[in-house]
PDB file of N, CA, C and O in Angstrom:
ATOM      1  N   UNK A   1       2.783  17.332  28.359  1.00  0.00           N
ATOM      2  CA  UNK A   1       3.979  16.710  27.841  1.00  0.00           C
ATOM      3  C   UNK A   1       5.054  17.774  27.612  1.00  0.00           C
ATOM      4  O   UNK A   1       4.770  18.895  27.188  1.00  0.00           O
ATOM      5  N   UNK A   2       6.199  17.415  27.884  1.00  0.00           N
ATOM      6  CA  UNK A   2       7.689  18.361  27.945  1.00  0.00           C
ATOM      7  C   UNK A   2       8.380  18.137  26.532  1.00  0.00           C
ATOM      8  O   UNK A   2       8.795  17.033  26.179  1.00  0.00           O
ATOM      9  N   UNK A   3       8.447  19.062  25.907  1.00  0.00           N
ATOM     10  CA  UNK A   3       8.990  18.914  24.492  1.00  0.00           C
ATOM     11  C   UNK A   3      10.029  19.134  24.450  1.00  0.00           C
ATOM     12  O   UNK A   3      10.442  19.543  23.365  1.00  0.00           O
ATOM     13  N   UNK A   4      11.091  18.977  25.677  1.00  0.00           N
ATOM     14  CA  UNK A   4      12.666  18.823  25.516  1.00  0.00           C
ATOM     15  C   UNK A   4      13.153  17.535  25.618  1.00  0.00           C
ATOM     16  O   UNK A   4      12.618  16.431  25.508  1.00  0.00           O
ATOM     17  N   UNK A   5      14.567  17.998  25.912  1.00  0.00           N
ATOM     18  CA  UNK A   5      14.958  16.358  25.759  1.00  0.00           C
ATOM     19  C   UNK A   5      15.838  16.452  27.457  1.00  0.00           C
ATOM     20  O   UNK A   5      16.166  17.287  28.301  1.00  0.00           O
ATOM     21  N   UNK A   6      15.869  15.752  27.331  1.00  0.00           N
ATOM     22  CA  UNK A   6      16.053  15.458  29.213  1.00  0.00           C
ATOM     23  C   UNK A   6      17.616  14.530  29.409  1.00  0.00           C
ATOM     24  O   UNK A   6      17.641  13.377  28.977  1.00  0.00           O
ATOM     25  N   UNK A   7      18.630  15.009  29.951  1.00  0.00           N
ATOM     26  CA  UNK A   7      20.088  14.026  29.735  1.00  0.00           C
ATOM     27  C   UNK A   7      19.835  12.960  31.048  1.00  0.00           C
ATOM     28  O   UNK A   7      19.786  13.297  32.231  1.00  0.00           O
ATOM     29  N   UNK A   8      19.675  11.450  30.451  1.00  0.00           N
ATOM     30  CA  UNK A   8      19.619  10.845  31.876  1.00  0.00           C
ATOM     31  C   UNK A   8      20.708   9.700  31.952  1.00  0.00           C
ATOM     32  O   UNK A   8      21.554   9.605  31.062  1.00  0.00           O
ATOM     33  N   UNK A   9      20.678   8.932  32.905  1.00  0.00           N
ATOM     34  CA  UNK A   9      21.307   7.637  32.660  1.00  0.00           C
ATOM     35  C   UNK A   9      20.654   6.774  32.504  1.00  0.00           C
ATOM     36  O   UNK A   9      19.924   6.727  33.494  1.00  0.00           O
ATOM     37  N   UNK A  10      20.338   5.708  31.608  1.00  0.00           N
ATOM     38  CA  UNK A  10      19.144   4.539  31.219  1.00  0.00           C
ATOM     39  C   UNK A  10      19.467   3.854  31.961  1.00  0.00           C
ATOM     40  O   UNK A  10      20.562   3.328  32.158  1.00  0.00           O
ATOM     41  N   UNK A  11      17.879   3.737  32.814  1.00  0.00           N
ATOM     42  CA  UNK A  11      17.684   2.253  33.487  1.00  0.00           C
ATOM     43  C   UNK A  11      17.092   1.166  33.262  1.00  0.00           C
ATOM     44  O   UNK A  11      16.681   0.244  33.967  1.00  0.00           O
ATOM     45  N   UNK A  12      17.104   1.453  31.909  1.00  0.00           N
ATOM     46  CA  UNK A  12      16.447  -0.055  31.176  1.00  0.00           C
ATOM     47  C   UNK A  12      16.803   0.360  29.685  1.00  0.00           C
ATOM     48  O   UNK A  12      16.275   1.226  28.988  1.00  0.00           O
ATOM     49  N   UNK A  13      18.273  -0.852  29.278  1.00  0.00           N
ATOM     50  CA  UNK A  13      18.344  -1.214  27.903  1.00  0.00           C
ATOM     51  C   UNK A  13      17.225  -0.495  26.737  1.00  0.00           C
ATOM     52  O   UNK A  13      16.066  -0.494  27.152  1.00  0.00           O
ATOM     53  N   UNK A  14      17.335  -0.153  25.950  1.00  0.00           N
ATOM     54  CA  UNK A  14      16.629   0.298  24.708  1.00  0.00           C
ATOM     55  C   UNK A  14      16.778   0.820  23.437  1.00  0.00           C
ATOM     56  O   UNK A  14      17.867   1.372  23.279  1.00  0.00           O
ATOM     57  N   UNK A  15      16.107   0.827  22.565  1.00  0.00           N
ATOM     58  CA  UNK A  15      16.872   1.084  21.246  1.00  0.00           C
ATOM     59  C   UNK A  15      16.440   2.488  21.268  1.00  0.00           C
ATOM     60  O   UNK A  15      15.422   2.946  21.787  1.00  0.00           O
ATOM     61  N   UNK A  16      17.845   3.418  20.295  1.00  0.00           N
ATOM     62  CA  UNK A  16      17.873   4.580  20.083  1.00  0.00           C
ATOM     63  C   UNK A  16      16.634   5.099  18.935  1.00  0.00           C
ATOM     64  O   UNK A  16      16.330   4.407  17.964  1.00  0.00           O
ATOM     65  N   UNK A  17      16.115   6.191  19.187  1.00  0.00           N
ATOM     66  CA  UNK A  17      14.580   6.249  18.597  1.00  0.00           C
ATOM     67  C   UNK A  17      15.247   6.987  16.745  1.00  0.00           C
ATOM     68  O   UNK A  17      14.573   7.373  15.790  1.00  0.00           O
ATOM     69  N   UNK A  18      16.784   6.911  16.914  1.00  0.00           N
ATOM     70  CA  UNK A  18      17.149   7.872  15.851  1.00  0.00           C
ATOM     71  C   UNK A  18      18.064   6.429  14.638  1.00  0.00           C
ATOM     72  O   UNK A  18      18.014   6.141  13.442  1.00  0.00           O
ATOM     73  N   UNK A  19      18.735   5.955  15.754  1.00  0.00           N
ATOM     74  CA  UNK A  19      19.444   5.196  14.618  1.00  0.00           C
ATOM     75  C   UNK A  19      19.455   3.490  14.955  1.00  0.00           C
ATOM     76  O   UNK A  19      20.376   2.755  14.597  1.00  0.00           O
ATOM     77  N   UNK A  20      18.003   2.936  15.861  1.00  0.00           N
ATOM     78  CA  UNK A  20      17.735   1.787  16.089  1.00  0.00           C
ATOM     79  C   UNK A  20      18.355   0.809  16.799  1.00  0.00           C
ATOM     80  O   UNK A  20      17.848  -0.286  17.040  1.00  0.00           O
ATOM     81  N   UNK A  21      19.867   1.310  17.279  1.00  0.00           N
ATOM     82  CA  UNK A  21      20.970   0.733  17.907  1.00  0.00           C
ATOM     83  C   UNK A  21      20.868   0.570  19.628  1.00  0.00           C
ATOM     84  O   UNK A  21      21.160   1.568  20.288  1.00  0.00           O
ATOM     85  N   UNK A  22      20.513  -0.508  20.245  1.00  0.00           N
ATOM     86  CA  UNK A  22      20.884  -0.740  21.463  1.00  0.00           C
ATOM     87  C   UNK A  22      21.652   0.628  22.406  1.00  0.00           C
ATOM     88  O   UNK A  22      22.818   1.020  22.411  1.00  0.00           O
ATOM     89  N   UNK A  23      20.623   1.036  23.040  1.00  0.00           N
ATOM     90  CA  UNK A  23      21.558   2.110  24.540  1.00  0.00           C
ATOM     91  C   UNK A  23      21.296   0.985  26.090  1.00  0.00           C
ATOM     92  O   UNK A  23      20.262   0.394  26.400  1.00  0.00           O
ATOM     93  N   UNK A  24      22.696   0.998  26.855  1.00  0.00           N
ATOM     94  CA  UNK A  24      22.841  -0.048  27.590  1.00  0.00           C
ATOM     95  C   UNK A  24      22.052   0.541  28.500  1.00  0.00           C
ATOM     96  O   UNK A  24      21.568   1.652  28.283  1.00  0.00           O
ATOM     97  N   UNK A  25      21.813  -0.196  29.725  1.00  0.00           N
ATOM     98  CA  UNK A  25      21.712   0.307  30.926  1.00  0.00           C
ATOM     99  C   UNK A  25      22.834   0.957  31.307  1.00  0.00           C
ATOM    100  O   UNK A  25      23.942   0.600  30.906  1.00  0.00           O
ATOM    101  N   UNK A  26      22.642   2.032  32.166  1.00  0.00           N
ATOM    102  CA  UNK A  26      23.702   3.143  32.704  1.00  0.00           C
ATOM    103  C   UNK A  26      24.718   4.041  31.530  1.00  0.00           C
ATOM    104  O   UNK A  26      25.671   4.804  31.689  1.00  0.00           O
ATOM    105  N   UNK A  27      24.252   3.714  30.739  1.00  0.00           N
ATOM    106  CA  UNK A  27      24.902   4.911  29.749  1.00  0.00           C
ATOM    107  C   UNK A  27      24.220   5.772  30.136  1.00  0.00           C
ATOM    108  O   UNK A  27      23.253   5.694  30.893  1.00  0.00           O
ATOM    109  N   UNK A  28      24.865   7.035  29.438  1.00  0.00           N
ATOM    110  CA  UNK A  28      24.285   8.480  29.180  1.00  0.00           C
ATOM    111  C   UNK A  28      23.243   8.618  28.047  1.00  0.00           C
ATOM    112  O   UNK A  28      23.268   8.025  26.968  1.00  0.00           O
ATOM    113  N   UNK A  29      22.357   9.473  28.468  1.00  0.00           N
ATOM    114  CA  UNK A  29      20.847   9.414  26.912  1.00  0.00           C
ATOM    115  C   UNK A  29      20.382  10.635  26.874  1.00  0.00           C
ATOM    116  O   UNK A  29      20.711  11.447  27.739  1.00  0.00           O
ATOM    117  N   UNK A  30      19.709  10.891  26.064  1.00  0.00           N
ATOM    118  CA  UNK A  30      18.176  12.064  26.005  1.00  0.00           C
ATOM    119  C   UNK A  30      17.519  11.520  25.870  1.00  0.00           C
ATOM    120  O   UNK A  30      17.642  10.643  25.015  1.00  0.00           O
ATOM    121  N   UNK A  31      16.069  11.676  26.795  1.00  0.00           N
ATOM    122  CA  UNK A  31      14.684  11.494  26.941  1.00  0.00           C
ATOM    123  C   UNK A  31      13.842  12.256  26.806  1.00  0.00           C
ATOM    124  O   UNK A  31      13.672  13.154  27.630  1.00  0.00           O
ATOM    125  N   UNK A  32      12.875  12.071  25.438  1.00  0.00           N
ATOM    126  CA  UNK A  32      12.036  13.150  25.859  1.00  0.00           C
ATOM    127  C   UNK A  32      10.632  12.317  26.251  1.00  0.00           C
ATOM    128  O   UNK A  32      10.940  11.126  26.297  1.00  0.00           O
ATOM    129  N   UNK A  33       9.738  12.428  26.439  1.00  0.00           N
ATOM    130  CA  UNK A  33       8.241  12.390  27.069  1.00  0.00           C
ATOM    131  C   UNK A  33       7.837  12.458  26.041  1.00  0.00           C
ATOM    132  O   UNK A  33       7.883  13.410  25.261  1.00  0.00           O
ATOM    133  N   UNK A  34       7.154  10.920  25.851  1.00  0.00           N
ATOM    134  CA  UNK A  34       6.189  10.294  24.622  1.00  0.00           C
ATOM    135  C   UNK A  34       6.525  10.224  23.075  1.00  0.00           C
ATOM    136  O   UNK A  34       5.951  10.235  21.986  1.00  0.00           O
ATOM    137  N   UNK A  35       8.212  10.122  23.799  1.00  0.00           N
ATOM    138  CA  UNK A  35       9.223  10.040  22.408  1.00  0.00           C
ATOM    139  C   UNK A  35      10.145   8.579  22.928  1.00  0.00           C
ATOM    140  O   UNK A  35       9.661   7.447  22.887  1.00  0.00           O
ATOM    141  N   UNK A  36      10.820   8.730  23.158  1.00  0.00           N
ATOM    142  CA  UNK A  36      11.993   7.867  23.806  1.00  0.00           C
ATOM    143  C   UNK A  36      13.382   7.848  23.952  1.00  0.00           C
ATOM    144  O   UNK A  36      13.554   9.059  23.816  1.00  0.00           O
ATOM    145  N   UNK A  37      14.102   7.559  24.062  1.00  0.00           N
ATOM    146  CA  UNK A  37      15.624   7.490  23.913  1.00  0.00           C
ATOM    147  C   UNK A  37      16.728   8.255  22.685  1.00  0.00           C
ATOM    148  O   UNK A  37      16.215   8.991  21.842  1.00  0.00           O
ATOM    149  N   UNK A  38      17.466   8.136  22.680  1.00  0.00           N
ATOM    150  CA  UNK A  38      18.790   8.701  21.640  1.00  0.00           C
ATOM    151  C   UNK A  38      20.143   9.065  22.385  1.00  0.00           C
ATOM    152  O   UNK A  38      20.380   9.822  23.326  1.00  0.00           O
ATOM    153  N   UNK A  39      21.054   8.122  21.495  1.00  0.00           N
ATOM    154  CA  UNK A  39      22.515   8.471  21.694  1.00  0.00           C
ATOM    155  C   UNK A  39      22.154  10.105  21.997  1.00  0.00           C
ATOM    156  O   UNK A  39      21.206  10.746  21.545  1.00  0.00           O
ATOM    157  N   UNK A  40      23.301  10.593  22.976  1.00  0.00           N
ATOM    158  CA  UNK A  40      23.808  11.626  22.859  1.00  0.00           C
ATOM    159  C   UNK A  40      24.565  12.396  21.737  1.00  0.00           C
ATOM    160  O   UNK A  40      24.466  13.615  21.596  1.00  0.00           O
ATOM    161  N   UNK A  41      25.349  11.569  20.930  1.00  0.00           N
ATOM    162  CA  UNK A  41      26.156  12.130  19.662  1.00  0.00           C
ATOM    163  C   UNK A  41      25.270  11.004  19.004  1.00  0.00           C
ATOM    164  O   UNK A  41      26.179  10.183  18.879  1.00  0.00           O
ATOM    165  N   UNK A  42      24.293  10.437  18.551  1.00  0.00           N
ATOM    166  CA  UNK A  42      24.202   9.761  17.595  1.00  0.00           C
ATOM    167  C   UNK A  42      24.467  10.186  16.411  1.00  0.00           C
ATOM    168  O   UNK A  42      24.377  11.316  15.931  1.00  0.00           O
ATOM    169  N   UNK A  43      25.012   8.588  15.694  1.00  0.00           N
ATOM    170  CA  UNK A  43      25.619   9.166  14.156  1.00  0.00           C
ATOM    171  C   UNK A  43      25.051   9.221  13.538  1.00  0.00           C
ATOM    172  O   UNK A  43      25.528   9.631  12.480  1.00  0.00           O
ATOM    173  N   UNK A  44      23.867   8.965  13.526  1.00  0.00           N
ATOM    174  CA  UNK A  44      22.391   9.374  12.304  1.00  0.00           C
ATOM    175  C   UNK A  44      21.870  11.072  12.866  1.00  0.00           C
ATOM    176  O   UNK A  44      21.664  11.691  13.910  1.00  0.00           O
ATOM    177  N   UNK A  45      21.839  11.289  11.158  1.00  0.00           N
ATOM    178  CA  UNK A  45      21.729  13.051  11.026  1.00  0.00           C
ATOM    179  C   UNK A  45      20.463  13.030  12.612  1.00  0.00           C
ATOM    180  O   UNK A  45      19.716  12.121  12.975  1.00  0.00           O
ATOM    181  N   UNK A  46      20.677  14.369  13.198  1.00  0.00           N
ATOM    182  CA  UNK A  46      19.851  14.712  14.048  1.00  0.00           C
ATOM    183  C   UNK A  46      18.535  15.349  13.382  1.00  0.00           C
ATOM    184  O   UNK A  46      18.576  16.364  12.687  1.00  0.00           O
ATOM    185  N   UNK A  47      17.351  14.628  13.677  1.00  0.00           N
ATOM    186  CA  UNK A  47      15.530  14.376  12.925  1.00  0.00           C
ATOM    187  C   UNK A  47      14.761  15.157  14.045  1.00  0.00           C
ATOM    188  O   UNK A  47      14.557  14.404  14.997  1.00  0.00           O
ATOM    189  N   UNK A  48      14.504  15.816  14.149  1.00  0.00           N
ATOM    190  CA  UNK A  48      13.651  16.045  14.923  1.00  0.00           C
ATOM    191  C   UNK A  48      12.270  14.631  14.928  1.00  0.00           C
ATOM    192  O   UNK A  48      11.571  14.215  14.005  1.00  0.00           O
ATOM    193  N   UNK A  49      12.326  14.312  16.087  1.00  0.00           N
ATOM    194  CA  UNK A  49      11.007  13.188  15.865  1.00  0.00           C
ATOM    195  C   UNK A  49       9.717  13.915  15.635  1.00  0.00           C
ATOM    196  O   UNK A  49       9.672  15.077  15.231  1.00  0.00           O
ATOM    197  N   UNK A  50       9.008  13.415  15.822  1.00  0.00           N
ATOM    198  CA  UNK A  50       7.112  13.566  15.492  1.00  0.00           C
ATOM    199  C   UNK A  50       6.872  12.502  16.712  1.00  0.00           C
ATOM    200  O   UNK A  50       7.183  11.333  16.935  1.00  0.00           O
ATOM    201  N   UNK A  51       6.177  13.499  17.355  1.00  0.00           N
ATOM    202  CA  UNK A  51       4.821  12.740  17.998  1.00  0.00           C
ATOM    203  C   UNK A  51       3.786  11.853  17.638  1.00  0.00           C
ATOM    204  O   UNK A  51       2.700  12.345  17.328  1.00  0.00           O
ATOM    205  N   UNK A  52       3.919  10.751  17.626  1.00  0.00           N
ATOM    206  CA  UNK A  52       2.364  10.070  17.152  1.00  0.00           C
ATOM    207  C   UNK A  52       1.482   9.809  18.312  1.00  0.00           C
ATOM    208  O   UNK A  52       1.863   8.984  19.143  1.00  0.00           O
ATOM    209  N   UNK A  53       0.556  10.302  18.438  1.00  0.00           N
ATOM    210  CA  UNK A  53      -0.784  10.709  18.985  1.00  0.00           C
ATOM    211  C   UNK A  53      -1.765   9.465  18.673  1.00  0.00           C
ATOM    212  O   UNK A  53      -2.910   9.355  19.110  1.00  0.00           O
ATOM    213  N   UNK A  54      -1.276   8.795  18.059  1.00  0.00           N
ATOM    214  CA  UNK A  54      -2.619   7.746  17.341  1.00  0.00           C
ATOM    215  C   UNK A  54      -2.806   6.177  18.551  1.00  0.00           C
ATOM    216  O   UNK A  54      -1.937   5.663  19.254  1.00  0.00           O
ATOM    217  N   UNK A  55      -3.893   5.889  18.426  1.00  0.00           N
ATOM    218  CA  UNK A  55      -4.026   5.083  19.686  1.00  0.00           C
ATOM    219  C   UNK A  55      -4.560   3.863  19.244  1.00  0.00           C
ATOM    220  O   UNK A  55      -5.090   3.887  18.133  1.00  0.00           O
ATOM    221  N   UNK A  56      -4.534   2.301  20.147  1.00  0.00           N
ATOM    222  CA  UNK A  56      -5.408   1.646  19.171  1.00  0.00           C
ATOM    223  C   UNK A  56      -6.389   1.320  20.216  1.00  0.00           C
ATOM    224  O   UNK A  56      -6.046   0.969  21.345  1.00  0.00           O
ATOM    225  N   UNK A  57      -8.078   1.482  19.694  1.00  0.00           N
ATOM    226  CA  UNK A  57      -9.126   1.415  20.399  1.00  0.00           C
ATOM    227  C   UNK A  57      -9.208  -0.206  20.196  1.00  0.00           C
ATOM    228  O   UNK A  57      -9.072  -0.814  19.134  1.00  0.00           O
ATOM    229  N   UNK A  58      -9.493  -0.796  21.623  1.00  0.00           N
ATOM    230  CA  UNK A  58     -10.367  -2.714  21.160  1.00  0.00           C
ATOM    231  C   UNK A  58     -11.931  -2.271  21.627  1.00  0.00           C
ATOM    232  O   UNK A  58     -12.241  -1.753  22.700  1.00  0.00           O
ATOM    233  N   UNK A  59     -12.643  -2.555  20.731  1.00  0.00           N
ATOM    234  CA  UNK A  59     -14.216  -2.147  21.271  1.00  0.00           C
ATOM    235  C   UNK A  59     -14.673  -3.937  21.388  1.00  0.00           C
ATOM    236  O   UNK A  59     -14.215  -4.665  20.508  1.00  0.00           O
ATOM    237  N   UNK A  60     -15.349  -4.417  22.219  1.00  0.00           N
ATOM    238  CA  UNK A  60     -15.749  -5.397  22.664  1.00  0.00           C
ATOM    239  C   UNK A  60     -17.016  -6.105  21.584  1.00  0.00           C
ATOM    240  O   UNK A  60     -17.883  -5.382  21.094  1.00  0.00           O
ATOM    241  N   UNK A  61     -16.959  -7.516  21.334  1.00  0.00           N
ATOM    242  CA  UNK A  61     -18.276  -7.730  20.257  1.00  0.00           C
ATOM    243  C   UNK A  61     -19.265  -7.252  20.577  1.00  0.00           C
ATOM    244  O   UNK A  61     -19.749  -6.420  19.809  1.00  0.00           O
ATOM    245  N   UNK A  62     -19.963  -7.570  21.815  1.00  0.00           N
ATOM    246  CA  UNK A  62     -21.245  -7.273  22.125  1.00  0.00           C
ATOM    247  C   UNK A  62     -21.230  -5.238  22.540  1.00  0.00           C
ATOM    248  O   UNK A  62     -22.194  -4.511  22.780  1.00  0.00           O
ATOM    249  N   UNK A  63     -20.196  -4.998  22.489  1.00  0.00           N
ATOM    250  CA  UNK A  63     -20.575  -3.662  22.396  1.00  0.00           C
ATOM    251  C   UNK A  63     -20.660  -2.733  21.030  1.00  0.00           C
ATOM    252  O   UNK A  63     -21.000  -1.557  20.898  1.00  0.00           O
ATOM    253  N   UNK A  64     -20.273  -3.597  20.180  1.00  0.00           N
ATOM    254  CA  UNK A  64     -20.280  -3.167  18.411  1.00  0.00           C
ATOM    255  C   UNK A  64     -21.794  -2.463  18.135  1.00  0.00           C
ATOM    256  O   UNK A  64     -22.064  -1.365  17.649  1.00  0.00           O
ATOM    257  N   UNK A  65     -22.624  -3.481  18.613  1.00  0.00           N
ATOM    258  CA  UNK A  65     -24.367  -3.002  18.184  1.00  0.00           C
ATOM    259  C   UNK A  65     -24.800  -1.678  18.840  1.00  0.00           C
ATOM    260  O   UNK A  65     -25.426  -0.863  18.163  1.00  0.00           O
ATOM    261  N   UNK A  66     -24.357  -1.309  20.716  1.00  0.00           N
ATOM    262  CA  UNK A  66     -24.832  -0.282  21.223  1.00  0.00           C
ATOM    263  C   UNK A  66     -24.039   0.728  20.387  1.00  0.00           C
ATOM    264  O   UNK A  66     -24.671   1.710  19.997  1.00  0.00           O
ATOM    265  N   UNK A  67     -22.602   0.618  20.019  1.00  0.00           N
ATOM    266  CA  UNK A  67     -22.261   1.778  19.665  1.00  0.00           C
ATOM    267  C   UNK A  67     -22.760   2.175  17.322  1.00  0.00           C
ATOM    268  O   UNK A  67     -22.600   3.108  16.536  1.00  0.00           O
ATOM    269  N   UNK A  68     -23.226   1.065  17.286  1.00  0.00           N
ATOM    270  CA  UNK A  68     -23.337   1.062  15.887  1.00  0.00           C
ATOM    271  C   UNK A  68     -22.741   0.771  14.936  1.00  0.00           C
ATOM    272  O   UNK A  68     -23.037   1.038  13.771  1.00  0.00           O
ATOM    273  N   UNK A  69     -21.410  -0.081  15.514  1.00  0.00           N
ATOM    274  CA  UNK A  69     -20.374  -0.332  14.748  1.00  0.00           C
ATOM    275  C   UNK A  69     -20.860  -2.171  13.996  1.00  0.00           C
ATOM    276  O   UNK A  69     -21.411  -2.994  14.727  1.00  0.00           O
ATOM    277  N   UNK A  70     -20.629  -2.390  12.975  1.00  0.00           N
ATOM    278  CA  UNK A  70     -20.755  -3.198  12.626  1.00  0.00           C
ATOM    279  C   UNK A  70     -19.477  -3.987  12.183  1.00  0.00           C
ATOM    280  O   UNK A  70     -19.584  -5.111  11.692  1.00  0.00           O
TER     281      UNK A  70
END
């Protein structure tokens, strides 16, 4: 994973990861990798994000007993 931020043009609508606000398609953005989007000048103080790493496991019923999970 690339821990910069990348200047692109959005090709798909999305909210800014800093101040929650709609970025259109074909505007200007920063992207980073396993972060998401942000105005270029956004007006919310600049945060460095955090990575969340956390995942959600579905373990199957009948596989609860082989693995010991109850």
């Amino acid at each position: 994973m690339s821990n910069k931020w990348i200047k692109l043009t959005v090709k798909f609508s999305n909210k800014c990861i800093q101040c929650d606000s709609y970025i259109m398609k074909g505007e200007k953005a920063l992207w980073m990798e396993g972060l998401g989007i942000k105005h270029i000048d956004c007006p919310v103080i600049n945060i460095e994000p955090v990575k969340d790493d956390s995942r959600l496991i579905i373990i199957e019923e009948e596989d609860k007993e082989m693995l010991g999970i109850k």
